[in-house]
Backbone as JSON Lines, residues from 0, in Angstrom:
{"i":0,"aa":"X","n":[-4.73,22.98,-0.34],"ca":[-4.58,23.08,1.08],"c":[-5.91,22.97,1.8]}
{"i":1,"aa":"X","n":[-7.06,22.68,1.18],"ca":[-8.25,22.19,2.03],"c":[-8.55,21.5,2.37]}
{"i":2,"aa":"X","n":[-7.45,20.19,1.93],"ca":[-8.11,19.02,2.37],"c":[-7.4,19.11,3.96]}
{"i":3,"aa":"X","n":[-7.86,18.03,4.8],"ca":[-7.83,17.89,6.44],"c":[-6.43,16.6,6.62]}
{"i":4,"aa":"X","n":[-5.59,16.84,6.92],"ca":[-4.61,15.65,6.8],"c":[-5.09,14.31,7.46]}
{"i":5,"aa":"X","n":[-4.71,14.09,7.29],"ca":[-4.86,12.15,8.78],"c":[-4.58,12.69,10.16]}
{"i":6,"aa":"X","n":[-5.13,12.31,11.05],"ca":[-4.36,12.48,12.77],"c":[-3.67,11.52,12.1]}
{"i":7,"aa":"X","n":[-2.19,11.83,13.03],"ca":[-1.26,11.25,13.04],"c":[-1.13,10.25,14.56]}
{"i":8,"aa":"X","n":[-0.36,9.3,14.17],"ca":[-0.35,7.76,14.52],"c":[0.02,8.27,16.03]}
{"i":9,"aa":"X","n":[-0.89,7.48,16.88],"ca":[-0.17,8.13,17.82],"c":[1.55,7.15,18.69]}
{"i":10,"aa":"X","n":[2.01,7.13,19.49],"ca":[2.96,6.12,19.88],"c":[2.31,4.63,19.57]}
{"i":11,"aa":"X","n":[3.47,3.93,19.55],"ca":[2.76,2.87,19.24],"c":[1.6,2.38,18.03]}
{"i":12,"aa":"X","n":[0.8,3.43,17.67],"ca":[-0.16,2.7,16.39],"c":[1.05,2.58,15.04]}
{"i":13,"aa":"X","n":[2.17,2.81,14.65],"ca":[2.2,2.84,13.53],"c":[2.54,1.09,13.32]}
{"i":14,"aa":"X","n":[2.93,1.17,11.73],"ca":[3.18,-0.39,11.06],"c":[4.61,-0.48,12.2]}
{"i":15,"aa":"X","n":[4.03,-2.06,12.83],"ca":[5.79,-2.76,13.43],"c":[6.46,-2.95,11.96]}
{"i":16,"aa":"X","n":[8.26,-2.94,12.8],"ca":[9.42,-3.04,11.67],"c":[8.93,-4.18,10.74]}
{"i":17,"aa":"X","n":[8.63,-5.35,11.57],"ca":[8.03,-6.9,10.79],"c":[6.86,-6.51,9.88]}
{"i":18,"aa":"X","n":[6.06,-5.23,10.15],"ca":[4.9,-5.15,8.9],"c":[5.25,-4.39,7.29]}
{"i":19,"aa":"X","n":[6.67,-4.02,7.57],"ca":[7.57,-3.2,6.89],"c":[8.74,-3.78,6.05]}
{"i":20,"aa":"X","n":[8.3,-3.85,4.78],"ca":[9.59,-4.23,3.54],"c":[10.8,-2.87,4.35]}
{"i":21,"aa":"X","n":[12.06,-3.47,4.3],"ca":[13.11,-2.62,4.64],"c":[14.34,-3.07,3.92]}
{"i":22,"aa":"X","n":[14.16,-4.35,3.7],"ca":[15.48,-4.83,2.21],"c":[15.74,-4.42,1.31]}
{"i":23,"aa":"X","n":[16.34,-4.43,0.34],"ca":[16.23,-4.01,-1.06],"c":[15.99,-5.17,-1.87]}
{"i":24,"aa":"X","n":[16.61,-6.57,-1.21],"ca":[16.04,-7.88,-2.05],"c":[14.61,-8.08,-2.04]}
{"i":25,"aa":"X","n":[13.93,-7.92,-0.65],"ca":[12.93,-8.01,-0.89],"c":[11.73,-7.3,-1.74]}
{"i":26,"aa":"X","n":[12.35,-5.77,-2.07],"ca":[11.52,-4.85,-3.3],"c":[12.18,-5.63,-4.33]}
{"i":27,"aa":"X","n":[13.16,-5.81,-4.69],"ca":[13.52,-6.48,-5.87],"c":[12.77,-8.08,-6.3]}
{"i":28,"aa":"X","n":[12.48,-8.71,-5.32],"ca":[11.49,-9.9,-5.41],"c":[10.38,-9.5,-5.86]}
{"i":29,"aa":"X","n":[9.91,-8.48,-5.44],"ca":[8.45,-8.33,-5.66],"c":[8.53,-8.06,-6.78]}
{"i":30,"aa":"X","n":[9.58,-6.93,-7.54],"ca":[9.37,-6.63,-8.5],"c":[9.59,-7.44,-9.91]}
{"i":31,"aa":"X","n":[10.63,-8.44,-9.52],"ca":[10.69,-8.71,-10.87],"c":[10.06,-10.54,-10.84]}
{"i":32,"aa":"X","n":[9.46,-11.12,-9.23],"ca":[8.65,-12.48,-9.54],"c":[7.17,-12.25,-9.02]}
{"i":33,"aa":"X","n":[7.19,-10.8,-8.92],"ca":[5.52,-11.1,-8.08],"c":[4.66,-10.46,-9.21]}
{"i":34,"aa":"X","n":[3.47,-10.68,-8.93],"ca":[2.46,-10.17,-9.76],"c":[1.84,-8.28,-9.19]}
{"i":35,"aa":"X","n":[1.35,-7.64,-10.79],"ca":[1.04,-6.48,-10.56],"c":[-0.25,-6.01,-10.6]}
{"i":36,"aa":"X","n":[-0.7,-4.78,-9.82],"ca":[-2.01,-4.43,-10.07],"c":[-1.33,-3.12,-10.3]}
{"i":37,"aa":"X","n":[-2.38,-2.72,-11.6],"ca":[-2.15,-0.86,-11.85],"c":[-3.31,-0.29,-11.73]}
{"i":38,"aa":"X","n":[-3.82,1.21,-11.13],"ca":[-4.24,2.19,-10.75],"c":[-3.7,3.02,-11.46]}
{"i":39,"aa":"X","n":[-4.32,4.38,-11.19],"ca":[-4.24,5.62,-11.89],"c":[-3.0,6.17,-11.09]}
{"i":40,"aa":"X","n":[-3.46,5.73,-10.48],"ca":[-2.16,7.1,-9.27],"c":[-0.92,5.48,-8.46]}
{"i":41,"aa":"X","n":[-0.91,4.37,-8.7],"ca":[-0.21,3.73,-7.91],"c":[-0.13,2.63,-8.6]}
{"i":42,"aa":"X","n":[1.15,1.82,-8.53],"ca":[1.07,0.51,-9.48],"c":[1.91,-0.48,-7.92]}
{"i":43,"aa":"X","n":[0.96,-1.93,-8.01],"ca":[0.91,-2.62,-7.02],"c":[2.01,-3.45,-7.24]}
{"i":44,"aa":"X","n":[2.95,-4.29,-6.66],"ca":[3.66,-5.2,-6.97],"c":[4.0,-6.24,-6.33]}
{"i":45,"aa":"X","n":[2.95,-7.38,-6.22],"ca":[2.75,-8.26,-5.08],"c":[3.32,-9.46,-5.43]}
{"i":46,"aa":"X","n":[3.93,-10.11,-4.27],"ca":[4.7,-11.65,-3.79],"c":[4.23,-12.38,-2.52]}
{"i":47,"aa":"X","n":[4.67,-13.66,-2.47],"ca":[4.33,-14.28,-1.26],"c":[5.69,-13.93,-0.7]}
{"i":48,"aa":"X","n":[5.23,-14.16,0.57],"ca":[6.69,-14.02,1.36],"c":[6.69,-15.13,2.38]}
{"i":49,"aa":"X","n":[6.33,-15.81,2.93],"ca":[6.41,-17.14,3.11],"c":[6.57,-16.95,5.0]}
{"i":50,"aa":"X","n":[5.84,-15.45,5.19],"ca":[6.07,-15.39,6.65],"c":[4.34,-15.62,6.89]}
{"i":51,"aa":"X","n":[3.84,-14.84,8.37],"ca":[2.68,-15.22,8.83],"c":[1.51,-14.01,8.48]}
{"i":52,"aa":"X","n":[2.34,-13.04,7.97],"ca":[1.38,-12.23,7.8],"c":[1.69,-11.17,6.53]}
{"i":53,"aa":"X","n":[0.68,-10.11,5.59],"ca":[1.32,-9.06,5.16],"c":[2.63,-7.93,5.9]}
{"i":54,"aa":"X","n":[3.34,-7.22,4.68],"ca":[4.15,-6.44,4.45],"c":[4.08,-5.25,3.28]}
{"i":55,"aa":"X","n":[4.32,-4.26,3.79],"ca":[4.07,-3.16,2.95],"c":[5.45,-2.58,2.6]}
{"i":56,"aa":"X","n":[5.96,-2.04,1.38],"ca":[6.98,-1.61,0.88],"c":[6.51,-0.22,0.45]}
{"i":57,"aa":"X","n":[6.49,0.53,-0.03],"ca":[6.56,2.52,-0.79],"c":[7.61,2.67,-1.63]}
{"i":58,"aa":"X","n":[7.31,2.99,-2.65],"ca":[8.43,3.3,-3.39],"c":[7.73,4.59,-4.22]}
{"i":59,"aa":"X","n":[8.53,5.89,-4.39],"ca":[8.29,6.51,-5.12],"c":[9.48,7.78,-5.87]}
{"i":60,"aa":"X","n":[9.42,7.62,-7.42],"ca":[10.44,8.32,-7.77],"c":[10.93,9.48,-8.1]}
{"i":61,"aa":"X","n":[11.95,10.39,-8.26],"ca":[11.86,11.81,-8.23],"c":[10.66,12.32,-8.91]}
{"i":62,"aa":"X","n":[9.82,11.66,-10.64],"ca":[8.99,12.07,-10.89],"c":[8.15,12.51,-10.25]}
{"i":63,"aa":"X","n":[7.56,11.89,-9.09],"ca":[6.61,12.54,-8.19],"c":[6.66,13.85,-7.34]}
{"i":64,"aa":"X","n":[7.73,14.42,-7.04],"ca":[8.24,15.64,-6.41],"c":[9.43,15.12,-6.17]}
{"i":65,"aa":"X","n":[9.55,16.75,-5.31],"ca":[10.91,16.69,-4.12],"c":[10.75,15.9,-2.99]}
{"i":66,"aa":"X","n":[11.54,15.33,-2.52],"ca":[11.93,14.35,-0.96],"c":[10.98,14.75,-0.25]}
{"i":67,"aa":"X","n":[10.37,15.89,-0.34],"ca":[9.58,16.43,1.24],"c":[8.01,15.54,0.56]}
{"i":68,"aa":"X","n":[7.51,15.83,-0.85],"ca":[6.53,15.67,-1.39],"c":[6.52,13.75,-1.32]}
{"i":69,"aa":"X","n":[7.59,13.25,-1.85],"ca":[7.4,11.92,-1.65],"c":[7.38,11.43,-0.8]}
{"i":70,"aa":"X","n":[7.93,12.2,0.65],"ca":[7.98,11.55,2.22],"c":[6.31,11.56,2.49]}
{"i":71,"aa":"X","n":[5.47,12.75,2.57],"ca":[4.27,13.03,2.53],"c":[3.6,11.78,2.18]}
{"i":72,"aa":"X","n":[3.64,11.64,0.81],"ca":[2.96,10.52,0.35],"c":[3.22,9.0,0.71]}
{"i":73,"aa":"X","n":[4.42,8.42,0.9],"ca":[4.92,7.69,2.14],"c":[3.9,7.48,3.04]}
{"i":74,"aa":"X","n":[4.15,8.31,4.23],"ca":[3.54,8.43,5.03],"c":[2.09,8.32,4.77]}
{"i":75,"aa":"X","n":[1.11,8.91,4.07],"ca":[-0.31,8.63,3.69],"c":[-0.37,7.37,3.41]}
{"i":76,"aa":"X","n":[0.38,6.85,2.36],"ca":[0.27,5.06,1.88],"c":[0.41,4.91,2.61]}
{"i":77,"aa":"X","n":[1.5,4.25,3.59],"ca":[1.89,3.51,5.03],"c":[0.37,3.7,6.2]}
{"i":78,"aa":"X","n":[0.07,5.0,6.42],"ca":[-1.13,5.2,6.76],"c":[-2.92,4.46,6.58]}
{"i":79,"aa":"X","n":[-2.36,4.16,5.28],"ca":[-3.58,4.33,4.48],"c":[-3.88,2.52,4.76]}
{"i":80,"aa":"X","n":[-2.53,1.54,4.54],"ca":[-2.21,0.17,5.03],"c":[-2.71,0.32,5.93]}
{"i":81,"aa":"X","n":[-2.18,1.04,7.74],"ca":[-2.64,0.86,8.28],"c":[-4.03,0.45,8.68]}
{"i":82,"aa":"X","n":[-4.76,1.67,8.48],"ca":[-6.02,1.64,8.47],"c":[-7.33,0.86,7.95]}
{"i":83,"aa":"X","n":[-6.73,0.41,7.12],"ca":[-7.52,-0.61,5.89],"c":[-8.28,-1.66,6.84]}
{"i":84,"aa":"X","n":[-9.5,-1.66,7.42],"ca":[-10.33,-2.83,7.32],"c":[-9.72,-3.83,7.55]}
{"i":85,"aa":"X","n":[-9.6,-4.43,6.34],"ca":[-9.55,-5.72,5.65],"c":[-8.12,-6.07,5.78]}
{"i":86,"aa":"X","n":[-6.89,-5.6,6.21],"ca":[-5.57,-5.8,6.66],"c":[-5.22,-7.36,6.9]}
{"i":87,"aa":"X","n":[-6.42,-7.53,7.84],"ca":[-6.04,-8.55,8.5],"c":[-6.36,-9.96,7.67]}
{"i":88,"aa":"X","n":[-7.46,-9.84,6.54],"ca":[-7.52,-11.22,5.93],"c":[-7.08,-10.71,4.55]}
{"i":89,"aa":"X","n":[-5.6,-10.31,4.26],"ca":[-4.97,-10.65,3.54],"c":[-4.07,-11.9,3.98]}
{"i":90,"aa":"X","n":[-3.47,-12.35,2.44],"ca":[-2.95,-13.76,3.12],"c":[-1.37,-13.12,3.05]}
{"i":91,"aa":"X","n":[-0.12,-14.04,3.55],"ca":[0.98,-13.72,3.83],"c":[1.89,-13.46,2.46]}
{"i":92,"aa":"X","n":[1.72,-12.21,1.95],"ca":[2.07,-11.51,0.81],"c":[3.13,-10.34,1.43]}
{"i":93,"aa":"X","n":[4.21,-10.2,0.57],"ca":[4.98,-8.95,0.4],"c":[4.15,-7.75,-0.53]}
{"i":94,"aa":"X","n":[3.98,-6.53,-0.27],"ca":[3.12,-5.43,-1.46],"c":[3.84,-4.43,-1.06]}
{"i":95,"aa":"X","n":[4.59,-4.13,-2.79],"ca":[5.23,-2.84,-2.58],"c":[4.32,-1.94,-3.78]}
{"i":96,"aa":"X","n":[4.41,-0.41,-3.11],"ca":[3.31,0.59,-3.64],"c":[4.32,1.19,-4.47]}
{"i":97,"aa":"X","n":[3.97,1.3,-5.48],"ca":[5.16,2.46,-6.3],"c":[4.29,3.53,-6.53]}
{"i":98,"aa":"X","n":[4.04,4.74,-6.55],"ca":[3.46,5.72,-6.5],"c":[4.09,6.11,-8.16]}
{"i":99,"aa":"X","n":[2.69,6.7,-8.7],"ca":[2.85,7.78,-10.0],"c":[2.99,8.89,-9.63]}
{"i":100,"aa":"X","n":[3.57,9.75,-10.75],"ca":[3.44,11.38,-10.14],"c":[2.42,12.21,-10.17]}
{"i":101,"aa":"X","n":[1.17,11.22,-10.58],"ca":[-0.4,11.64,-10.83],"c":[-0.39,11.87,-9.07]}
{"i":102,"aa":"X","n":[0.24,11.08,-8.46],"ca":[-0.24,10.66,-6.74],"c":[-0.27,12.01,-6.31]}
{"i":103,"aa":"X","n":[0.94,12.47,-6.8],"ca":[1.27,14.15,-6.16],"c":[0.15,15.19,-6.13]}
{"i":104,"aa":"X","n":[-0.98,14.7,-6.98],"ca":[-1.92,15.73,-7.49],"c":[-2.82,15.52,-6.74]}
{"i":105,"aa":"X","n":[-3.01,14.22,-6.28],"ca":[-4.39,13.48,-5.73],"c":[-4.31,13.96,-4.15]}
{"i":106,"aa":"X","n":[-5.81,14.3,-3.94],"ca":[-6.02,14.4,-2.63],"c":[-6.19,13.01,-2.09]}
{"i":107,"aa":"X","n":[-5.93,13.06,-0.07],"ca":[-6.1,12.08,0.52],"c":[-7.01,11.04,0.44]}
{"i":108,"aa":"X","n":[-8.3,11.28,-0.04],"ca":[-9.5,10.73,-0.67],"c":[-9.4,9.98,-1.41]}
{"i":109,"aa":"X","n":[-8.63,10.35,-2.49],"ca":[-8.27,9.68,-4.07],"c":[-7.62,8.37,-3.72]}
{"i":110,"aa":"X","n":[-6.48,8.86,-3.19],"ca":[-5.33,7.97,-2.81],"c":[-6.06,6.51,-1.66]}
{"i":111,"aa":"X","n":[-7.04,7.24,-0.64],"ca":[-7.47,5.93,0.02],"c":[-8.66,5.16,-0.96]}
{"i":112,"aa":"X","n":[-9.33,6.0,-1.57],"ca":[-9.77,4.84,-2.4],"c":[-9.48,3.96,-3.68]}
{"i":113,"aa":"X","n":[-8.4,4.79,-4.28],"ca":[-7.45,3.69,-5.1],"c":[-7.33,2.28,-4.77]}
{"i":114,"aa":"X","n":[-6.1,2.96,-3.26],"ca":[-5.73,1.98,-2.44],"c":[-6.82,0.83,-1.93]}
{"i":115,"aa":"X","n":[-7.39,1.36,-1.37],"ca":[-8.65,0.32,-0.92],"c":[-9.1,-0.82,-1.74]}
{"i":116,"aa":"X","n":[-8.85,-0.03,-3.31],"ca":[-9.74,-1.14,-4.3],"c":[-8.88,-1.94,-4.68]}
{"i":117,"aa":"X","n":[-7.24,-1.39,-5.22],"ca":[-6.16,-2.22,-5.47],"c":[-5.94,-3.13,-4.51]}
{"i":118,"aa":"X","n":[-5.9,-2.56,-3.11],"ca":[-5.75,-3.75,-2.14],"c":[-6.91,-4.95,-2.02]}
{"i":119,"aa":"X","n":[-7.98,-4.47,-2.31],"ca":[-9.14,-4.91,-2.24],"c":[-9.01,-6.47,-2.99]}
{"i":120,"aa":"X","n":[-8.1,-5.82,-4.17],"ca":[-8.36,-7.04,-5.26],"c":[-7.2,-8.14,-4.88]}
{"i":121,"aa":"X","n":[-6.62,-7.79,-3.87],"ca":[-5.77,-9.41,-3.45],"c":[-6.01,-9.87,-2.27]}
{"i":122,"aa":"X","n":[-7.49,-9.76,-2.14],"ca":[-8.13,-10.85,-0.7],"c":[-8.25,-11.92,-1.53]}
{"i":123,"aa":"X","n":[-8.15,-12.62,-0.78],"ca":[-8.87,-14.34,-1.08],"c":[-9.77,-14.64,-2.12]}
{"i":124,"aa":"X","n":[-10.0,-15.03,-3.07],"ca":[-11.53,-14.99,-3.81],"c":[-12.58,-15.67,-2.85]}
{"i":125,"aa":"X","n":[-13.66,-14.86,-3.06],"ca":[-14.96,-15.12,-2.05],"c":[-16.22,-14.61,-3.35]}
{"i":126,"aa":"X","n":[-16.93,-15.33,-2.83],"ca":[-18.65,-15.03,-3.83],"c":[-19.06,-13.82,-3.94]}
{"i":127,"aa":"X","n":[-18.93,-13.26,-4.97],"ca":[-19.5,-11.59,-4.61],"c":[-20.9,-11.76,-4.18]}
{"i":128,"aa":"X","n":[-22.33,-12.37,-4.56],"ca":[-23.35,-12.78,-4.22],"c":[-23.48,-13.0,-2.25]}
{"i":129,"aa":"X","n":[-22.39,-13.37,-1.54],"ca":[-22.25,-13.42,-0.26],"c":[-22.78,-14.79,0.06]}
{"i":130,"aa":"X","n":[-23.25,-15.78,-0.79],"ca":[-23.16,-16.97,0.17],"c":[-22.3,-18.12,-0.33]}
{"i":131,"aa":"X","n":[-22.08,-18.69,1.05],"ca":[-21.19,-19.78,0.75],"c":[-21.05,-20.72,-0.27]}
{"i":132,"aa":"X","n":[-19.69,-21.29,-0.74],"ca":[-19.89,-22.24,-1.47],"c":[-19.65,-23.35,-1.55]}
């Protein structure tokens, strides 16, 4: 209980419905034709989706807690999308988050820098060195 939660979104900042997996075909695409990234606390499960921009999906299963514990964490991932930098030069991909029940343990910290790096790793390839090629 020491860690400091997120301010919460105020009207208007959160993900629009369009930035939001809400199908079940579409988690099911991701899962069984898109490609994965695994983390300690979160396993990635990414597709194109053939619209103009990213989409974020959450998935997490009783292993991780009770409903109240997985809504929590929900909300932090969805959050955590938000906030990300680099949001905007991802290319037009579906990414659904499946959460471990390690997640439950992890403070807010943990979880944004997982996230950060997993997300990190499906920008565009660019020169780590920084100049053009």
């Amino acid at each position: 209980m020491g860690e400091a939660p997120p301010r919460p979104a105020a009207p208007g900042e959160g993900l629009a419905p369009d930035q939001r997996l809400r199908r079940r075909a579409d988690f099911l695409r991701c899962y069984r034709q898109g490609r994965r990234r695994h983390g300690a606390l979160a396993v990635l499960h990414v597709a194109p989706n053939g619209l103009e921009q990213p989409r974020l999906g959450v998935t997490a299963s009783r292993k991780v807690g009770k409903a109240v514990e997985r809504q929590r964490l929900k909300r932090r991932v969805r959050e955590i999308f938000r906030r990300w930098e680099q949001r905007s030069s991802l290319p037009a991909i579906d990414v659904v988050v499946h959460l471990k029940p390690e997640a439950a343990r992890a403070d807010f910290a943990s979880l944004q820098g997982e996230l950060a790096h997993l997300l990190g790793s499906l920008l565009p390839d660019r020169r780590r060195d920084g100049r053009a090629s």
